[in-house]
C-alpha positions as semicolon CSV with decimal commas, in nm:
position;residue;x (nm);y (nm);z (nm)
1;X;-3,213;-3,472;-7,846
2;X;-3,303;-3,302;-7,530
3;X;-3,582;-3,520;-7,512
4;X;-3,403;-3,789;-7,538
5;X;-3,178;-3,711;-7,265
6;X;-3,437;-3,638;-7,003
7;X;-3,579;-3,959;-7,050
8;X;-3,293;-4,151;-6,981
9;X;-3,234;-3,966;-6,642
10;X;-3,592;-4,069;-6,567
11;X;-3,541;-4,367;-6,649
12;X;-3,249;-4,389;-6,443
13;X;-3,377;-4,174;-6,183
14;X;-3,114;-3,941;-6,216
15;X;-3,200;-3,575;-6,055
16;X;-3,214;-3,349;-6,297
17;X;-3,196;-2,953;-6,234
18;X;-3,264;-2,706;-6,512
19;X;-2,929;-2,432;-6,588
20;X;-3,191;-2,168;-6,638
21;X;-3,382;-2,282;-6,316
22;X;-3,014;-2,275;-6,138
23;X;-2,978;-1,952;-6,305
24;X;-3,275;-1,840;-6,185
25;X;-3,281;-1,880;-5,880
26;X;-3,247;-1,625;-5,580
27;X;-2,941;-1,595;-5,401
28;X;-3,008;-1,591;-5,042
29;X;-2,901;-1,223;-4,896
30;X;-2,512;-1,157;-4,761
31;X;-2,583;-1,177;-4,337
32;X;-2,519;-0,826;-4,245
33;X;-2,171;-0,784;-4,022
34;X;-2,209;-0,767;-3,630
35;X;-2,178;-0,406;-3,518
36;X;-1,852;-0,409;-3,292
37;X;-1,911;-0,354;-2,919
38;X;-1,765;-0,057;-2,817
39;X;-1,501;-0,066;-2,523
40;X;-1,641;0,105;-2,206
41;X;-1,380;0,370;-2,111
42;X;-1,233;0,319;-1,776
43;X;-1,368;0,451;-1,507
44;X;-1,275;0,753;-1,343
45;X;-1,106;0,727;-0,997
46;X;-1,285;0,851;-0,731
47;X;-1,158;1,177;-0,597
48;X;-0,969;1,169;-0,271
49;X;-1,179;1,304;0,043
50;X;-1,103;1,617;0,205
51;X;-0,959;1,712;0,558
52;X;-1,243;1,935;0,675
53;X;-1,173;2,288;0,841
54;X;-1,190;2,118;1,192
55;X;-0,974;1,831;1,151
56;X;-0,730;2,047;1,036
57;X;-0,730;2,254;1,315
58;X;-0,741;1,974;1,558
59;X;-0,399;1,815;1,374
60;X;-0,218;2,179;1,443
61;X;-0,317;2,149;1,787
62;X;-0,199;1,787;1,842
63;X;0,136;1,845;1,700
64;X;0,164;2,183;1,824
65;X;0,482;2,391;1,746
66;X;0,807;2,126;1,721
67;X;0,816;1,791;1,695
68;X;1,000;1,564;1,955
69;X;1,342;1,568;1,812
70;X;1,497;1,869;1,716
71;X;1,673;1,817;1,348
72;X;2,046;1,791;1,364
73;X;2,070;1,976;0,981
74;X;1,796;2,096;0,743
75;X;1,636;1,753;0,637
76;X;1,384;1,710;0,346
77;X;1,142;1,466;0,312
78;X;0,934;1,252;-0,024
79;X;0,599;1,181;0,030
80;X;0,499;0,942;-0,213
81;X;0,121;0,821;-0,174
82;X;0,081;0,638;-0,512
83;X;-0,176;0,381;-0,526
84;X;-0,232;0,099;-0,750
85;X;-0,508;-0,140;-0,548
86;X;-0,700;-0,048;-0,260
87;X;-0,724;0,328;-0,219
88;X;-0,691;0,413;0,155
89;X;-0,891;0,737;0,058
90;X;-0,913;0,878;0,459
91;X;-0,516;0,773;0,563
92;X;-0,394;0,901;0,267
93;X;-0,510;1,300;0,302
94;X;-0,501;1,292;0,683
95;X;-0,161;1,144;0,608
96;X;-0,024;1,457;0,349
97;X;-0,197;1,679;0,607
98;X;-0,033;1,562;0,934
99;X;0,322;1,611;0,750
100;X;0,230;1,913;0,585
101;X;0,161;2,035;0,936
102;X;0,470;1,876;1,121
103;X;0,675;2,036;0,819
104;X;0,550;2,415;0,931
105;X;0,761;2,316;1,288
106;X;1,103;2,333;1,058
107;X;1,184;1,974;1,192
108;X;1,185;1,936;0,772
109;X;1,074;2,035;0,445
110;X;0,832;1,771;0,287
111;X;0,778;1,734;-0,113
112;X;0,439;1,543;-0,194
113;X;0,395;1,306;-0,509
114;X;0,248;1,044;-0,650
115;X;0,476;1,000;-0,972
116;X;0,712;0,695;-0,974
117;X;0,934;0,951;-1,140
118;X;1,028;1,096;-0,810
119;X;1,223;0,771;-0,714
120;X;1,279;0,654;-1,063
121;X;1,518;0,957;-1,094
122;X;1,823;0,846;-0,913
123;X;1,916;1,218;-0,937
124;X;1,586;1,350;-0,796
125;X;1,564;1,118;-0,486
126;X;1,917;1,184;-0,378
127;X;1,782;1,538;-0,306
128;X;1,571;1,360;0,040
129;X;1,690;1,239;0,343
130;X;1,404;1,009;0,410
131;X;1,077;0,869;0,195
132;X;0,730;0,831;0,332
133;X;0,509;0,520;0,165
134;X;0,214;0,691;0,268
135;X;-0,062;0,417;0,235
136;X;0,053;0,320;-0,087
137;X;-0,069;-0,036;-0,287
138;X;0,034;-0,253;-0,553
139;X;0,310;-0,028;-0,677
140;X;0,379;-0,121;-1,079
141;X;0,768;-0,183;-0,982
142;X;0,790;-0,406;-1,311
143;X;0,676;-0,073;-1,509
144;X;0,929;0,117;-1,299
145;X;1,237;-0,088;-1,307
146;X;1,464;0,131;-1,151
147;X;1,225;0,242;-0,823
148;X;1,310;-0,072;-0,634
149;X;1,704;-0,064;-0,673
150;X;1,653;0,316;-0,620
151;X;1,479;0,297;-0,311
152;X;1,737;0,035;-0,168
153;X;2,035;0,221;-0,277
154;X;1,871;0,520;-0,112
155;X;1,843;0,317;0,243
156;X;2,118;0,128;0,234
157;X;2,357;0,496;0,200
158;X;2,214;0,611;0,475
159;X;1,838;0,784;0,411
160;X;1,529;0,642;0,575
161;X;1,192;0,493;0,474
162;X;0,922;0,526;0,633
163;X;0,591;0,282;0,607
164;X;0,232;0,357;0,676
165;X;0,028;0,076;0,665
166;X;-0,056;-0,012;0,365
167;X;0,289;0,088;0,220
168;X;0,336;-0,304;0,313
169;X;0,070;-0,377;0,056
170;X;0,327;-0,381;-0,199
171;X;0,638;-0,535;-0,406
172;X;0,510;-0,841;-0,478
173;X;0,743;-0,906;-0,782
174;X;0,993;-0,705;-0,583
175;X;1,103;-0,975;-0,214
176;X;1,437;-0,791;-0,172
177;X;1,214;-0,451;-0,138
178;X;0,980;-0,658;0,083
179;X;1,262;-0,751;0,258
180;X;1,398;-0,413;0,327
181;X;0,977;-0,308;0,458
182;X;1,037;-0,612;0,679
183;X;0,701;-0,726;0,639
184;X;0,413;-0,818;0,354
185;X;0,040;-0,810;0,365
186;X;-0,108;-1,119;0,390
187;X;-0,475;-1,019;0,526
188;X;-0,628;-0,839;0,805
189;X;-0,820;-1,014;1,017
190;X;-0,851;-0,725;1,291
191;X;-1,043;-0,529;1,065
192;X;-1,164;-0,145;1,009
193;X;-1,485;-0,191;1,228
194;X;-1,289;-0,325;1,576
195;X;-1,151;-0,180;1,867
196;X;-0,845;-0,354;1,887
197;X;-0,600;-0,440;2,242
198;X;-0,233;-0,328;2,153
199;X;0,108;-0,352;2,383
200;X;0,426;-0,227;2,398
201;X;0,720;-0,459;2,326
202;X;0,957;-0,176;2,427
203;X;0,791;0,054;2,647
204;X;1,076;0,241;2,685
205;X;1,176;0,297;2,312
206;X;1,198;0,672;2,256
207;X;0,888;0,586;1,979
208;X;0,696;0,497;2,231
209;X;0,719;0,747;2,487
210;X;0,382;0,915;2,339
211;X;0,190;0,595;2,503
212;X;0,350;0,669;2,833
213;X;0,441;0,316;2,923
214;X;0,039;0,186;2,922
215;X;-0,083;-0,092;2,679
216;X;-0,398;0,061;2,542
217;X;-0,704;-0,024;2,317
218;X;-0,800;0,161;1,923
219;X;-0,972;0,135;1,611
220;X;-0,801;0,047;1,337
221;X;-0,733;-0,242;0,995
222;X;-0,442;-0,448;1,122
223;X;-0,268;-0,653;0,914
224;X;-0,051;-0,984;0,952
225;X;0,257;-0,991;0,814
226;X;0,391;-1,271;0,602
227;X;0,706;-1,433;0,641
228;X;0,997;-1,470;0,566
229;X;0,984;-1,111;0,491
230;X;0,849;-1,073;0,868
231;X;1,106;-1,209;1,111
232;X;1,140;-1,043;1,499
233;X;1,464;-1,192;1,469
234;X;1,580;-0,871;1,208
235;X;1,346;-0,647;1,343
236;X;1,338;-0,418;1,703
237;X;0,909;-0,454;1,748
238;X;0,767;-0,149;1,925
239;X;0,343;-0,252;1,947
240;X;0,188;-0,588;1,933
241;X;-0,149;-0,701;1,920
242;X;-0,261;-0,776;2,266
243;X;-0,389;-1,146;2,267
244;X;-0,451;-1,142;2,650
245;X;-0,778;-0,956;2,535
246;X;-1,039;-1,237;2,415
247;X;-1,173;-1,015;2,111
248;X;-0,844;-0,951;1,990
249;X;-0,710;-1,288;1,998
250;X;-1,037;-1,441;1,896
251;X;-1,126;-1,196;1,579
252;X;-1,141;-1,440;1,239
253;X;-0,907;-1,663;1,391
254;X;-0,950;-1,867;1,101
255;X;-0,787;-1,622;0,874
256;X;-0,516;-1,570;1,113
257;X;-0,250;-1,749;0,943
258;X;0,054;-1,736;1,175
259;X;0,081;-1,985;1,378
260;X;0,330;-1,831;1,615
261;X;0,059;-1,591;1,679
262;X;0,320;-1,327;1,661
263;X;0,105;-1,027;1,495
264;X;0,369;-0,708;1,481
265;X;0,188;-0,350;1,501
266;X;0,496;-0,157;1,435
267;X;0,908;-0,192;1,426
268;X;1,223;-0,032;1,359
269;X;1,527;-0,199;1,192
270;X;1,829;-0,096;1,024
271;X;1,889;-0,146;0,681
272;X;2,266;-0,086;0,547
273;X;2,337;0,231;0,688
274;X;1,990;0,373;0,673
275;X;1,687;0,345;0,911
276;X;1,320;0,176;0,838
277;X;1,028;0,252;1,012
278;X;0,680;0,069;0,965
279;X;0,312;0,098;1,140
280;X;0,024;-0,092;1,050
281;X;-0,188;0,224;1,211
282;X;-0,355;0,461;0,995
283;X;-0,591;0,241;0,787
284;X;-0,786;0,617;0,790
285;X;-0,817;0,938;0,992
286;X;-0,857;0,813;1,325
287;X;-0,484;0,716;1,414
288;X;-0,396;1,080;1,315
289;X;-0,649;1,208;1,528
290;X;-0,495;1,030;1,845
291;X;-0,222;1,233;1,944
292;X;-0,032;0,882;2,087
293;X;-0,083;0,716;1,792
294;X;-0,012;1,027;1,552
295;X;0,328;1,108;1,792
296;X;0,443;0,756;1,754
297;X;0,451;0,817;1,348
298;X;0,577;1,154;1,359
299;X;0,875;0,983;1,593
300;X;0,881;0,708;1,339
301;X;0,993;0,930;1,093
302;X;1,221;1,133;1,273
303;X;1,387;0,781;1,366
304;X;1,431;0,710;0,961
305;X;1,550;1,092;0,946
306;X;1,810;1,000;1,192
307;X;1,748;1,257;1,437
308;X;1,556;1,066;1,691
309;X;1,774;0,791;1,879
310;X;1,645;0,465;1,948
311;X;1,720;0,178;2,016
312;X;1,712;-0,113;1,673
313;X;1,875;-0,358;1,786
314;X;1,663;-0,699;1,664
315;X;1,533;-0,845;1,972
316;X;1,345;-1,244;1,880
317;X;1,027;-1,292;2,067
């Protein structure tokens, strides 16, 4: 019978495969599961530099024993140098230095942190008369949602911020905080490696009395400010870049994106019944090692502290 069949499928050229050869056959092997790729950690941050013995020594001597304003109560101060982009590694410790030093003068008492805790703790903050952004970047506000209404609140009843330079780098999901700075990053085309031309708006301005009335030249990362967060119109400038010097005005002029050519150094405004304060010096050690430039911060603060008068009033270009 089997026969029989086969030789119909011949003749019909009909395949025919065997059971026992189907049976019989080896079964190719299972493909052996890809090994997993194991997530690199994340790196480790670099640790923070260190103010050497010197530098330290120099700072005492160019603050010396009080600051320019004496305090009108016991005043105490949150330095909060948290940093979530670009670590300013040099402004940062020369920063906590300088105040530790201006602290020892009793003009106040400083705290230094970099936990969002510190202003997410309505309780906590209400302990300071003023906060210090001290080169601070990309702060998580979404992660934090109460720092931003904290730090307004906190202004607006009368405390004071005040901004280092990159504290503007920051509160990009956050305008109304952006608002309060008075300003927003938005590039630096006088960078690091320049010497820079700067004048005085107000030459006169109590925060300016360290430059003694003279427009003057530094090193220094300056940044331009973006609007409408920037606006003289709300603001009382103090420096300016200089554009009446040709490697000022001419430096990456095509990344200078104002075209008012109105590049702010550092201002003053009121905010509610508080004080704000911002630089763009101190991209590193060097504007704390210049006793004019390190003066005008210290007096920036002791504006936002309210025990230096000046005058805020907005004054448009």
């Amino acid at each position: 019978m089997k026969c029989a069949v086969l030789a119909a499928c011949a003749a019909l050229m009909i395949p025919v495969t065997s059971s026992l050869a189907q049976a019989s056959a080896p079964k190719a092997p299972a493909s052996a599961p890809k090994a997993q790729a194991v997530p690199k950690p994340p790196a480790a941050p670099k640790p923070l530099p260190v103010v050497g013995a010197e530098d330290a020594v120099k700072l005492e001597a160019l603050i010396g024993s009080a600051l320019t304003a004496k305090p009108a109560k016991s005043r105490k101060v949150l330095v909060f140098s948290k940093t979530e982009g670009f670590v300013h590694g040099d402004g940062i410790v020369y920063g906590i230095k300088a105040l530790e030093i201006a602290a020892k003068t009793g003009a106040f008492q400083a705290d230094f942190t970099t936990d969002y805790a510190a202003i997410n703790d309505k309780a906590n903050l209400s302990k300071y008369d003023a906060v210090v952004l001290n080169n601070t970047t990309r702060l998580n506000t979404k992660a934090n949602a109460t720092f931003v209404p904290n730090l307004i609140e906190f202004v607006k009843s009368g405390h004071g911020l005040c901004v280092i330079h990159s504290g503007a780098d920051n509160f990009y999901d956050a305008p109304e905080a952006a608002e309060m700075v008075g300003g927003q990053f938005d590039g630096h085309p006088w960078g690091a490696g320049g010497t820079w031309a700067f004048k005085l708006d107000d030459p006169a301005n109590s925060l300016n009395k360290s430059f003694e009335g003279k427009n003057f030249k530094a090193g220094d990362e300056i940044y331009q400010q973006k609007s409408p967060f920037y606006d003289r119109s709300k603001l009382h400038v103090l420096v300016s870049l200089d554009f009446s010097d040709p490697v000022t005005a001419n430096s990456n002029v095509d990344k200078q994106k104002r075209t008012d050519k109105d590049f702010a150094v550092s201002w003053i405004r009121s905010f509610g019944e508080g004080r704000v304060f911002y630089t763009s010096f101190a991209h590193d050690k060097r504007a704390f090692l210049d006793k004019a430039r390190l003066t005008h911060i210290l007096n920036g603060l002791q504006y936002t502290l309210g025990d230096l008068k000046a005058d805020d009033k907005p004054v448009a270009k």
